[in-house]
One Martini backbone bead per residue (centre of mass of N, CA, C, O) as a GRO file, in nm:
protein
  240
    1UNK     BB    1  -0.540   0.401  -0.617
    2UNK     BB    2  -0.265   0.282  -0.844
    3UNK     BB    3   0.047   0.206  -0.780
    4UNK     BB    4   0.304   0.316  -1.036
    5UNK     BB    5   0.513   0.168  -1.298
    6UNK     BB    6   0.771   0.256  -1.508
    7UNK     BB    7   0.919   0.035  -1.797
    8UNK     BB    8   1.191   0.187  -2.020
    9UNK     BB    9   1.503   0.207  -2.221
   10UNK     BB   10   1.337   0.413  -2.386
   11UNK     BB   11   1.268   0.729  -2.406
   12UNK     BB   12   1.016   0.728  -2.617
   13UNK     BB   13   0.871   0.541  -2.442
   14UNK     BB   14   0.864   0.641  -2.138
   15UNK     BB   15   0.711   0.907  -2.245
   16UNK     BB   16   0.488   0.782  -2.278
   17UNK     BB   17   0.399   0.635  -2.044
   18UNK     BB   18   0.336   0.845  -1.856
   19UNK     BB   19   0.175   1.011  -2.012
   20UNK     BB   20  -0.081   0.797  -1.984
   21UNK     BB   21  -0.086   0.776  -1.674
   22UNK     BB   22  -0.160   1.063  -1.619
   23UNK     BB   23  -0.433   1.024  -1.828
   24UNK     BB   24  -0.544   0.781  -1.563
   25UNK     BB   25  -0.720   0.771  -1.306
   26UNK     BB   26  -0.643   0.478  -1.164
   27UNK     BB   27  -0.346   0.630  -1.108
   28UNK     BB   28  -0.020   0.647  -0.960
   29UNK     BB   29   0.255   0.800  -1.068
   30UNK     BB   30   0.579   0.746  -0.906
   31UNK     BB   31   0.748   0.646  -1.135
   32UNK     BB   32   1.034   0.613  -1.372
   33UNK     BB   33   1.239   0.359  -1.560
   34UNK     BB   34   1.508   0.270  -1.728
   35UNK     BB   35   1.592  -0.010  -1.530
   36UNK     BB   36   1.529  -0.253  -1.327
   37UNK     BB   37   1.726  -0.177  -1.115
   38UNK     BB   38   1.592   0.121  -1.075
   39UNK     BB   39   1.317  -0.034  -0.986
   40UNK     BB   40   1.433  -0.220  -0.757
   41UNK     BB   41   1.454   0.047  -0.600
   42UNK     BB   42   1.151   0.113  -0.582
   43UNK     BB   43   1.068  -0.153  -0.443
   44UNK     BB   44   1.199  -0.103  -0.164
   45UNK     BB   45   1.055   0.230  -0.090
   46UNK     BB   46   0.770   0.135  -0.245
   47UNK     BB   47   0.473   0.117  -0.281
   48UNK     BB   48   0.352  -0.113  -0.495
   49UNK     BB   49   0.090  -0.266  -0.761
   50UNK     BB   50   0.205  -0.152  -1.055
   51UNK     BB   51   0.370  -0.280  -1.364
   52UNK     BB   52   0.520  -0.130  -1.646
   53UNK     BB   53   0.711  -0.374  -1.892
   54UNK     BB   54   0.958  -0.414  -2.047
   55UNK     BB   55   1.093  -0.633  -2.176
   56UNK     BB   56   1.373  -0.545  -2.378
   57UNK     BB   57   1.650  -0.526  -2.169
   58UNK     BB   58   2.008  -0.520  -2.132
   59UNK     BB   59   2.035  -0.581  -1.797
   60UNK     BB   60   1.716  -0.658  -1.741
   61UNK     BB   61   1.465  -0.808  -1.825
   62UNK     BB   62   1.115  -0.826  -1.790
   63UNK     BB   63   1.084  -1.131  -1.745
   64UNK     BB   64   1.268  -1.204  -1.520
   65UNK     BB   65   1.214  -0.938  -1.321
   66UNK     BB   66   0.958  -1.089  -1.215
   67UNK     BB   67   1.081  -1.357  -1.168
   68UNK     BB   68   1.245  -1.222  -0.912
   69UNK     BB   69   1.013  -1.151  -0.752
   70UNK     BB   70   0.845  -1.204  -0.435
   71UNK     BB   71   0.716  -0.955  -0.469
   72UNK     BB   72   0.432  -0.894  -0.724
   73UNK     BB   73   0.319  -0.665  -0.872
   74UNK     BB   74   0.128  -0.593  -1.089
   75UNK     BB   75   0.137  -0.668  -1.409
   76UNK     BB   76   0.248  -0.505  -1.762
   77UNK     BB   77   0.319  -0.599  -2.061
   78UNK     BB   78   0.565  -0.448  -2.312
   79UNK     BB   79   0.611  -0.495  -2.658
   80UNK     BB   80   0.764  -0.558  -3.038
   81UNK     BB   81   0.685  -0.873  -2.912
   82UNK     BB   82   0.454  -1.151  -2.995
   83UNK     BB   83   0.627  -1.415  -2.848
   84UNK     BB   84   0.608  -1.319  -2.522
   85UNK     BB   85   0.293  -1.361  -2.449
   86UNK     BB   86   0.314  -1.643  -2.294
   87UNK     BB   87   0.515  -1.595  -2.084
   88UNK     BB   88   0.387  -1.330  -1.953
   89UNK     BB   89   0.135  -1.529  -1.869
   90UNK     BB   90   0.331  -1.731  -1.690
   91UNK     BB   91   0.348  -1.467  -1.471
   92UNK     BB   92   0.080  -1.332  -1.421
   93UNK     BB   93  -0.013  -1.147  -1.592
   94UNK     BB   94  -0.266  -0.881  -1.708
   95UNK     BB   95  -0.108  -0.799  -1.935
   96UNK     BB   96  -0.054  -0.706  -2.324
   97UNK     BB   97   0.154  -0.508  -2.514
   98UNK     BB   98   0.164  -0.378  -2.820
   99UNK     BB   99   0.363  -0.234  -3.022
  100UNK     BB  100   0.208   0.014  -3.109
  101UNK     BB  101   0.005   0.173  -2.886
  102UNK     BB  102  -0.243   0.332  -2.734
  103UNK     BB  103  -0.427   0.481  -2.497
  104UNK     BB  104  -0.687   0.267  -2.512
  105UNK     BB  105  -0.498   0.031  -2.424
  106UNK     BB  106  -0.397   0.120  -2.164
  107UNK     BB  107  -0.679   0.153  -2.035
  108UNK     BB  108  -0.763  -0.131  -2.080
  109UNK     BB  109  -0.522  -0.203  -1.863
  110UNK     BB  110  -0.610  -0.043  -1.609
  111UNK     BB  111  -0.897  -0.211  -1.566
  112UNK     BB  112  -0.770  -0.478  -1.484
  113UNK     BB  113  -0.615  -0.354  -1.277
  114UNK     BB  114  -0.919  -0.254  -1.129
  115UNK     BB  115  -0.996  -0.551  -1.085
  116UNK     BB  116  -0.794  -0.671  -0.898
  117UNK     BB  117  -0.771  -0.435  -0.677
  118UNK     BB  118  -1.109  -0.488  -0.599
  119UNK     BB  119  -1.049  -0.762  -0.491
  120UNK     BB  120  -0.841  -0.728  -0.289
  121UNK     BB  121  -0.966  -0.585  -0.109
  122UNK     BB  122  -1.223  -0.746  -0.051
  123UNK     BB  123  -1.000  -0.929   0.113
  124UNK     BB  124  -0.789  -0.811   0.311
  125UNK     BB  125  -1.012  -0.887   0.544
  126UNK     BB  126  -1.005  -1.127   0.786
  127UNK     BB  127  -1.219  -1.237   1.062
  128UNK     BB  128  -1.100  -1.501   1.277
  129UNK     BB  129  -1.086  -1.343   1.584
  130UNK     BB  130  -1.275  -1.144   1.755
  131UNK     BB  131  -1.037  -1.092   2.045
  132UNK     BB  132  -0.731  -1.077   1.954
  133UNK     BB  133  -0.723  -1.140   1.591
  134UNK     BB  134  -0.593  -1.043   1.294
  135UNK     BB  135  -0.640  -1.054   0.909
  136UNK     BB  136  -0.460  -0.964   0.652
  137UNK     BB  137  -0.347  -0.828   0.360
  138UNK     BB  138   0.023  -0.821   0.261
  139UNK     BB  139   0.211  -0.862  -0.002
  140UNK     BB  140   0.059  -1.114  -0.106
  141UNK     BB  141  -0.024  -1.184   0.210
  142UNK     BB  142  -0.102  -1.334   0.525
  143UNK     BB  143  -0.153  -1.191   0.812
  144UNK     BB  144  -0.099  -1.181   1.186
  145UNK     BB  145  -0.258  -1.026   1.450
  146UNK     BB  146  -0.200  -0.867   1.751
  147UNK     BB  147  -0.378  -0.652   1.904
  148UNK     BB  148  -0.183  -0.582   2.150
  149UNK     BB  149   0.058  -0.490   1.972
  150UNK     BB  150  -0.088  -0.243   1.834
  151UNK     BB  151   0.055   0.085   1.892
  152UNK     BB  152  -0.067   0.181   1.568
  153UNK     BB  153  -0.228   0.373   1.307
  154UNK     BB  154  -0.148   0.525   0.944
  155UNK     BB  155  -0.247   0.682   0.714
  156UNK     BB  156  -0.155   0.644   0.358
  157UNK     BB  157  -0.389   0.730   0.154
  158UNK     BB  158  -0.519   0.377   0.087
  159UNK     BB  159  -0.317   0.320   0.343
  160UNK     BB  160  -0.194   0.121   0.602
  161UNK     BB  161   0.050   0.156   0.884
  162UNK     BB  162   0.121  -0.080   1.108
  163UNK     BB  163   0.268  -0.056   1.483
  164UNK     BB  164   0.434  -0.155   1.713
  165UNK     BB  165   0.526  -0.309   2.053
  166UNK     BB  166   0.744  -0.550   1.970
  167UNK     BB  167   0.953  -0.418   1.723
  168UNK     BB  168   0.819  -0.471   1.487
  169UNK     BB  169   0.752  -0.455   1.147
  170UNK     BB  170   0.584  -0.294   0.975
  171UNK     BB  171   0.293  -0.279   0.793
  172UNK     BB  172   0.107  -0.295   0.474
  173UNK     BB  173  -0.246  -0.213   0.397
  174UNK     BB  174  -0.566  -0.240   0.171
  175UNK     BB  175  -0.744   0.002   0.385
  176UNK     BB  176  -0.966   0.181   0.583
  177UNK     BB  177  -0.976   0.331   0.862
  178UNK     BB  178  -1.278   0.295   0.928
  179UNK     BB  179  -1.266  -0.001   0.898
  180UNK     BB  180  -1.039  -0.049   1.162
  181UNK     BB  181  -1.214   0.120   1.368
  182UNK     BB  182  -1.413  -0.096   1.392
  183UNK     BB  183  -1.228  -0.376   1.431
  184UNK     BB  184  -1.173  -0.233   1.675
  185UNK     BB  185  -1.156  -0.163   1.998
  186UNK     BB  186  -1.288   0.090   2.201
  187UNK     BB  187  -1.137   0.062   2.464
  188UNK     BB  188  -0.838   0.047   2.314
  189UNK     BB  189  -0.925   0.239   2.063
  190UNK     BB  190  -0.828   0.588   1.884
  191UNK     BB  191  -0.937   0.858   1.718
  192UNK     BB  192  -0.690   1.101   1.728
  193UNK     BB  193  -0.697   1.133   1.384
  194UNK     BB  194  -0.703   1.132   1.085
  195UNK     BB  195  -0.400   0.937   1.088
  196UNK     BB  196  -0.499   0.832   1.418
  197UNK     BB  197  -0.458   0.501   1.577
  198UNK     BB  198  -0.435   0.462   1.957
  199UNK     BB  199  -0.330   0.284   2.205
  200UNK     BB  200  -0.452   0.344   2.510
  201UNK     BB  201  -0.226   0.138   2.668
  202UNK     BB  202   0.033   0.293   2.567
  203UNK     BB  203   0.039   0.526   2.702
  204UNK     BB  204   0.235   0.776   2.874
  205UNK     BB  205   0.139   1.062   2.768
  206UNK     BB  206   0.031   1.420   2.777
  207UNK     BB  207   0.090   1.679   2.560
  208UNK     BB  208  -0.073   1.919   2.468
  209UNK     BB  209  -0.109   1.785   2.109
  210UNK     BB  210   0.021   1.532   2.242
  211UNK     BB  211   0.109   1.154   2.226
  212UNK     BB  212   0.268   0.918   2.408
  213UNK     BB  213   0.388   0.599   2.277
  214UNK     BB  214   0.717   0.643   2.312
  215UNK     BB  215   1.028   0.790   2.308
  216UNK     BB  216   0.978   0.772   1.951
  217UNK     BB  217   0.665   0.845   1.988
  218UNK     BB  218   0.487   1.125   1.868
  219UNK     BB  219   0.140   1.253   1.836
  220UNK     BB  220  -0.146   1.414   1.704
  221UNK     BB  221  -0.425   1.583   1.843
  222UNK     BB  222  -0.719   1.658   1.658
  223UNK     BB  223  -0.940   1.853   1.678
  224UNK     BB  224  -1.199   1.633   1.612
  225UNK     BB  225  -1.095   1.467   1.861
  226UNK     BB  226  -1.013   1.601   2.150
  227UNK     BB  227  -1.310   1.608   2.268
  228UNK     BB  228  -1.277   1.270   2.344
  229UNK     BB  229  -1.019   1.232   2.422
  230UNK     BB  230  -1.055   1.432   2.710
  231UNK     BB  231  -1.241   1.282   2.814
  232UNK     BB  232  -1.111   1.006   2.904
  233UNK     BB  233  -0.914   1.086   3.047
  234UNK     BB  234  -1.124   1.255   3.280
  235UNK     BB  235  -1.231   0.944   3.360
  236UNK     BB  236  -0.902   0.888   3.458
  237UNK     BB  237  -0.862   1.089   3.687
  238UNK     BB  238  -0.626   1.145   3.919
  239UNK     BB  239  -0.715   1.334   4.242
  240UNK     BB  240  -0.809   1.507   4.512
   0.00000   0.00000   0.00000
């Protein structure tokens, strides 16, 4: 589902765009906006994939305001004025609606948006170094990660959020466990929760049904898992 949010500073254009997206099966509106900057503090706070956007707003125009961002999620421009429409498409706009649109103009604006969207997935991950690590598309970049330095990954709803052991800020990409399960090693990696796959390498302790992963990471160990994990455990366990 594509993460999404609507900006605009009419109170009853604002109330149309909300009721439009909630009846979009494509999308899940995050957020809504009476303007740019209150915008711009919900994507400081949270992943968005897709905005639509108001351009005549009086405190920052909707596309200043897009061209002011460095990661820039895909946008649909909204407004009463046709001759903003190249301008639109100059900052790779995916579409553009035109004032008064109605439901099915903007359902087949989210469907261009879910058609860039499942582009993006399937590039999302490029395998270029088989031993030591991968390459994300992140935030509109392709990130290097080094496999030994993953300290975990915790799944949040159809995106993944790798955390590290040496310090890095974490990153979010657009990928599903299955896929990240597959091509970490199994040797150094394990599914031990329906949202978390855990660097064997890095435990430090393992007590009732959490796995302590550093002073201040303990994750929770899964039902469906803890049979595998405790195998793994008792493989490693040295008694007298």
């Amino acid at each position: 589902m594509i993460r999404c949010i609507v900006i605009d500073d009419e109170p009853l254009a604002l109330k149309q765009l909300i009721s439009y997206a909630e009846q979009t099966p494509e999308l899940e509106l995050v957020a809504s906006c009476e303007s740019a900057r209150e915008a711009l503090e919900v994507l400081r706070n949270e992943h968005i994939d897709a905005m639509f956007v108001d351009i005549n707003m009086p405190d920052l125009n909707g596309l200043d305001f897009v061209r002011s961002l460095e990661n820039r999620p895909m946008v649909v421009f909204t407004t009463a004025y046709s001759q903003y429409a190249v301008e639109g498409f100059q900052v790779n706009a995916i579409d553009y609606l035109l004032k008064p649109f109605g439901l099915d103009e903007f359902r087949r604006a989210a469907l261009r948006l879910k058609e860039q969207f499942e582009l993006k997935y399937a590039a999302s991950v490029s395998n270029v170094d088989e031993d030591d690590c991968i390459f994300l598309k992140t935030e509109y970049k392709i990130a290097r990660i080094s496999i030994a330095d993953i300290l975990y990954v915790e799944a949040m709803s159809e995106y993944l959020r790798i955390h590290f052991s040496n310090g890095s800020r974490p990153i979010t990409a657009l990928l599903s466990m299955k896929r990240m399960e597959e091509r970490l090693p199994s040797s150094t990696f394990m599914r031990t929760h329906r949202s978390y796959i855990v660097n064997l390498k890095r435990i430090i302790e393992v007590n009732k049904s959490h796995i302590v992963l550093s002073p201040t990471v303990s994750l929770p160990i899964g039902d469906l898992y803890k049979e595998t994990f405790m195998n793994y455990i008792n493989r490693k366990f040295l008694s007298k």
